[in-house]
MDTraj code that builds the backbone (N, CA, C; nanometers):
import mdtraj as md
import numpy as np

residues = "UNK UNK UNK UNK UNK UNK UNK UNK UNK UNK UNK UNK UNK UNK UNK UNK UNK UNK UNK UNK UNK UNK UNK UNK UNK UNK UNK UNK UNK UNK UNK UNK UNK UNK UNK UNK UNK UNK UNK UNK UNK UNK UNK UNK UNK UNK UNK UNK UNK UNK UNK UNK UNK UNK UNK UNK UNK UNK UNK UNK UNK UNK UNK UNK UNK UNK UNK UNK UNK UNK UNK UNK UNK UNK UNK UNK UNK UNK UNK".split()
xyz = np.array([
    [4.1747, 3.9827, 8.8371],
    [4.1021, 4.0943, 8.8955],
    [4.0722, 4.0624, 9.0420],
    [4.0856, 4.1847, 9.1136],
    [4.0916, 4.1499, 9.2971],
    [4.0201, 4.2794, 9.3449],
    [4.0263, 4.2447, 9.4580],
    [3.9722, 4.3565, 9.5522],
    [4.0616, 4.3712, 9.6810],
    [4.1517, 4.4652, 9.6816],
    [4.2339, 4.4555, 9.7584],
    [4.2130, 4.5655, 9.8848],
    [4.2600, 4.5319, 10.0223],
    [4.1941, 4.6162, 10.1404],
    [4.3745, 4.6536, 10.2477],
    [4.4164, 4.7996, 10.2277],
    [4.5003, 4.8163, 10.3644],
    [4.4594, 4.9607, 10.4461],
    [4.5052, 4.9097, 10.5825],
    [4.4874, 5.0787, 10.6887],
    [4.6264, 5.1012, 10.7361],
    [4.6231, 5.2003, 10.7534],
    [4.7626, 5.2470, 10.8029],
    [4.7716, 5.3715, 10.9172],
    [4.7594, 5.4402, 11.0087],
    [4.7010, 5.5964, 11.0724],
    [4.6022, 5.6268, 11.0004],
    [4.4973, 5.5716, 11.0335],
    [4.3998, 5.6238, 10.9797],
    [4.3228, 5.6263, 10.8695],
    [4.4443, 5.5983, 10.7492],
    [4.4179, 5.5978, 10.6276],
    [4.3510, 5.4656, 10.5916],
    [4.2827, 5.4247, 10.4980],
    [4.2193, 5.3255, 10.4579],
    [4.2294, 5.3562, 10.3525],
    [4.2900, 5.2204, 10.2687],
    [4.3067, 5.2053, 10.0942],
    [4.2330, 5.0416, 10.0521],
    [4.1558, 5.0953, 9.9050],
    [4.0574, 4.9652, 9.8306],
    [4.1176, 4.9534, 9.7505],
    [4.2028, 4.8854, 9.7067],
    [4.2259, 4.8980, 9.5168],
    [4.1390, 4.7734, 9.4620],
    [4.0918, 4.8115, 9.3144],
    [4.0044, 4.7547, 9.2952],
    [4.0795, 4.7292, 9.1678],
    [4.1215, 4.5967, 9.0990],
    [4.1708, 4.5706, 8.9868],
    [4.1141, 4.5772, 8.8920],
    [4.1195, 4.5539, 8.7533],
    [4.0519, 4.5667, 8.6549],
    [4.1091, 4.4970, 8.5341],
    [4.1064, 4.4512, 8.4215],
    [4.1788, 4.4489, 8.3220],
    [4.3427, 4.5207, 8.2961],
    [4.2937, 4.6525, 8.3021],
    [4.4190, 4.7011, 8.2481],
    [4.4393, 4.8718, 8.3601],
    [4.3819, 4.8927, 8.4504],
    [4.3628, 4.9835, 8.5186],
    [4.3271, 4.9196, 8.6668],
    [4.3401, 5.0200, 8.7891],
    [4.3001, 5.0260, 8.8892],
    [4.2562, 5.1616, 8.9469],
    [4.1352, 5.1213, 9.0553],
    [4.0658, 5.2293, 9.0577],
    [4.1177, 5.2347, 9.2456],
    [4.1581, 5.3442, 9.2683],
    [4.2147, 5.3519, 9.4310],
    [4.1149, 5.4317, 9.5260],
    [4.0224, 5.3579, 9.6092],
    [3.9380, 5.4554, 9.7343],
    [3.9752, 5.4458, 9.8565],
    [3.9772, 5.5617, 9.8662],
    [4.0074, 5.6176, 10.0226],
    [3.9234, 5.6386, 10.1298],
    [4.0149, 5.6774, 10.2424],
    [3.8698, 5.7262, 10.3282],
    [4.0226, 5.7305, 10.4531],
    [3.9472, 5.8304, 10.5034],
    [4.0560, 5.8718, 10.6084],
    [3.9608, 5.8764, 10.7338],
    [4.0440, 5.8968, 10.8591],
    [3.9382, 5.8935, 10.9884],
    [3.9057, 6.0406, 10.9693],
    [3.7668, 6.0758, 11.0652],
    [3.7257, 6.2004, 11.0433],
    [3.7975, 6.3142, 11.1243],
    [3.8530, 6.2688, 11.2294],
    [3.9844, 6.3460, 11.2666],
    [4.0862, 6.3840, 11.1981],
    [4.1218, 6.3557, 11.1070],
    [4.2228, 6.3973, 11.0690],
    [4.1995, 6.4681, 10.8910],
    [4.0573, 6.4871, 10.9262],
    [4.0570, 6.5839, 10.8111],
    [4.0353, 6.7138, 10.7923],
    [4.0332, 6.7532, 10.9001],
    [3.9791, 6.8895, 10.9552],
    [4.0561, 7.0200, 10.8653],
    [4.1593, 6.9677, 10.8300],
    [4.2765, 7.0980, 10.6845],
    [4.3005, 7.0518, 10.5816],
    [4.2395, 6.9070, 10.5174],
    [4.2743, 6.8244, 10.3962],
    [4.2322, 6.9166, 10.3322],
    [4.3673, 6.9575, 10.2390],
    [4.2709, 7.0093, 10.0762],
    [4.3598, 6.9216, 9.9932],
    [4.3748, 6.8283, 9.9799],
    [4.4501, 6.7243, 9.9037],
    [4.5629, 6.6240, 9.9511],
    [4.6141, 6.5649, 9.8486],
    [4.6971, 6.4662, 9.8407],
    [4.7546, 6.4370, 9.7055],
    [4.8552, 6.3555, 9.7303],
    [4.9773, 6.2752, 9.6024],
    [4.9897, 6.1339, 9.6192],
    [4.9369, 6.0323, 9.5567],
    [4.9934, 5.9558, 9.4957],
    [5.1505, 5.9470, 9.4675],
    [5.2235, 5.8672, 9.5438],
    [5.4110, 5.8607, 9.4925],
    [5.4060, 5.6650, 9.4576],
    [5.4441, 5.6036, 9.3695],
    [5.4376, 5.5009, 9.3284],
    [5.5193, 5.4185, 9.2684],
    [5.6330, 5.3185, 9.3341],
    [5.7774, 5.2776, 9.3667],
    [5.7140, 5.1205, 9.2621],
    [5.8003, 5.1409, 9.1570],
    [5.8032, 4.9942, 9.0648],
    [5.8502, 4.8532, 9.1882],
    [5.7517, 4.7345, 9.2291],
    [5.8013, 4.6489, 9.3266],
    [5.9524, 4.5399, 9.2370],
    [6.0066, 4.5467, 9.3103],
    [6.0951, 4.4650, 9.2960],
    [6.2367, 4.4725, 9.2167],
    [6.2176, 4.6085, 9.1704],
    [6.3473, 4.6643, 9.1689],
    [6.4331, 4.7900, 9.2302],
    [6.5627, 4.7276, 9.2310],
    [6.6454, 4.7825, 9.3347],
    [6.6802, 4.8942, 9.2983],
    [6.6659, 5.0422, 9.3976],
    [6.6739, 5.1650, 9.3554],
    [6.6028, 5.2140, 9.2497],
    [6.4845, 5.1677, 9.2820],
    [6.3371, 5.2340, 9.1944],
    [6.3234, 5.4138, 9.2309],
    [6.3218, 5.4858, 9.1857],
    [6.2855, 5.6467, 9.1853],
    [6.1075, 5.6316, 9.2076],
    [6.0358, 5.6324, 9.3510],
    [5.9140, 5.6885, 9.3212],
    [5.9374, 5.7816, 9.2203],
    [5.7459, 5.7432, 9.1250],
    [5.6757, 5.8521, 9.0658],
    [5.5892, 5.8343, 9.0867],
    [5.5354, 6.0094, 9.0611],
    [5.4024, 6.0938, 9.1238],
    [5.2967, 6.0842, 9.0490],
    [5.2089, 5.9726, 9.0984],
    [5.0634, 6.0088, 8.9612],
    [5.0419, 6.1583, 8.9529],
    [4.9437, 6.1504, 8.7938],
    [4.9062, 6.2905, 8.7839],
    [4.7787, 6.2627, 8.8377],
    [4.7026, 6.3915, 8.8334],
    [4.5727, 6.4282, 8.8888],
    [4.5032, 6.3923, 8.7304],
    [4.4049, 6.3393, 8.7854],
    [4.3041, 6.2829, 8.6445],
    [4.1497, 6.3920, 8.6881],
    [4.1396, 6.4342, 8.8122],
    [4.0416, 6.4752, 8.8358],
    [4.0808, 6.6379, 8.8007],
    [3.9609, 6.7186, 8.7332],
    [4.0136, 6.8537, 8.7779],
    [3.8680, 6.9132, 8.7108],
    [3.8384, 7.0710, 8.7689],
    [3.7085, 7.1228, 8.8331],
    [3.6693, 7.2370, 8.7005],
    [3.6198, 7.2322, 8.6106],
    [3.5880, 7.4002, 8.5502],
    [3.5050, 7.4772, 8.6134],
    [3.5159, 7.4852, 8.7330],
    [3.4604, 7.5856, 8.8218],
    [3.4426, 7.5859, 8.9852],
    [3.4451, 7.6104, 9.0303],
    [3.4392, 7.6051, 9.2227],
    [3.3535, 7.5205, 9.2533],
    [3.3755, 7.4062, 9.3420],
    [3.2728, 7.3710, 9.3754],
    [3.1973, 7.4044, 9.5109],
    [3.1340, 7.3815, 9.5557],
    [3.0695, 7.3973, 9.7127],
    [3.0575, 7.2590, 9.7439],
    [3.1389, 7.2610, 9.8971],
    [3.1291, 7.1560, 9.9767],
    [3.0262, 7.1823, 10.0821],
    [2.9587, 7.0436, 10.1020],
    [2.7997, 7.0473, 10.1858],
    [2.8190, 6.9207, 10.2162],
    [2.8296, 6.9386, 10.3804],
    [2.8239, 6.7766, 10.4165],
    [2.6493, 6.7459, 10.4555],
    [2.6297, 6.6346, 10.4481],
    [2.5200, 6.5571, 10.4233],
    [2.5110, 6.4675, 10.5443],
    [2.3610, 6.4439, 10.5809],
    [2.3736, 6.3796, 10.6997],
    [2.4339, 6.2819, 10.7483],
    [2.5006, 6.1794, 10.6485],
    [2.5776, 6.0354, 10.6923],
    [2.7035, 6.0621, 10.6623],
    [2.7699, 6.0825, 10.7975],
    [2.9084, 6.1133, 10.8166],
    [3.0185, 6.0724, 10.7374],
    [3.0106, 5.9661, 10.6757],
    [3.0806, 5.8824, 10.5680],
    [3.0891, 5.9333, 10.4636],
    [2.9824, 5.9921, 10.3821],
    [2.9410, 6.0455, 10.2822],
    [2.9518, 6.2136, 10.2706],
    [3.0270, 6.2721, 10.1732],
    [2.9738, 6.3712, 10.1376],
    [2.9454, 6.4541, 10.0138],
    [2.8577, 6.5069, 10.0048],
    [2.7918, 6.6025, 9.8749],
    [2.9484, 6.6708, 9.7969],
    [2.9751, 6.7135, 9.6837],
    [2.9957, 6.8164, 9.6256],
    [2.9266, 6.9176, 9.5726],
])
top = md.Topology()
chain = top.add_chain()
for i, resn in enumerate(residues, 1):
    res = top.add_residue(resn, chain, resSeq=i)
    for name in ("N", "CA", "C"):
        top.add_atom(name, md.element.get_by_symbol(name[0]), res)
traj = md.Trajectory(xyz[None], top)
């Protein structure tokens, strides 16, 4: 089990190991979120040759609208 840290434009990735799962946090610069309404996960098996990325599924999903409200610490925000 690890705690793993990369940036790339902006992007910033945590993976956080676990037993048998990993949990992936983000955080993007605040410039460049100004039209985000999402993202994909694409995820290439290491070390073999002519691997086909695949696309995680979405584990998250809403039974109803939410309202976005940002909150005073820029880092952070409400749903």
């Amino acid at each position: 089990m690890g705690i793993f840290h990369g940036k790339k434009d902006g992007l910033k990735l945590t993976a956080y190991t676990g037993d048998r799962a990993i949990l992936l946090a983000f955080d993007l610069d605040e410039e460049q979120i100004d039209r985000l309404a999402g993202f994909t996960i694409a995820a290439t098996p290491p070390d073999i040759a002519g691997s086909i990325p695949q696309t995680l599924s979405a584990q998250l999903k809403f039974l109803k609208n939410i309202v976005y409200l940002k909150c005073p610490n820029p880092r952070f925000h409400l749903l």
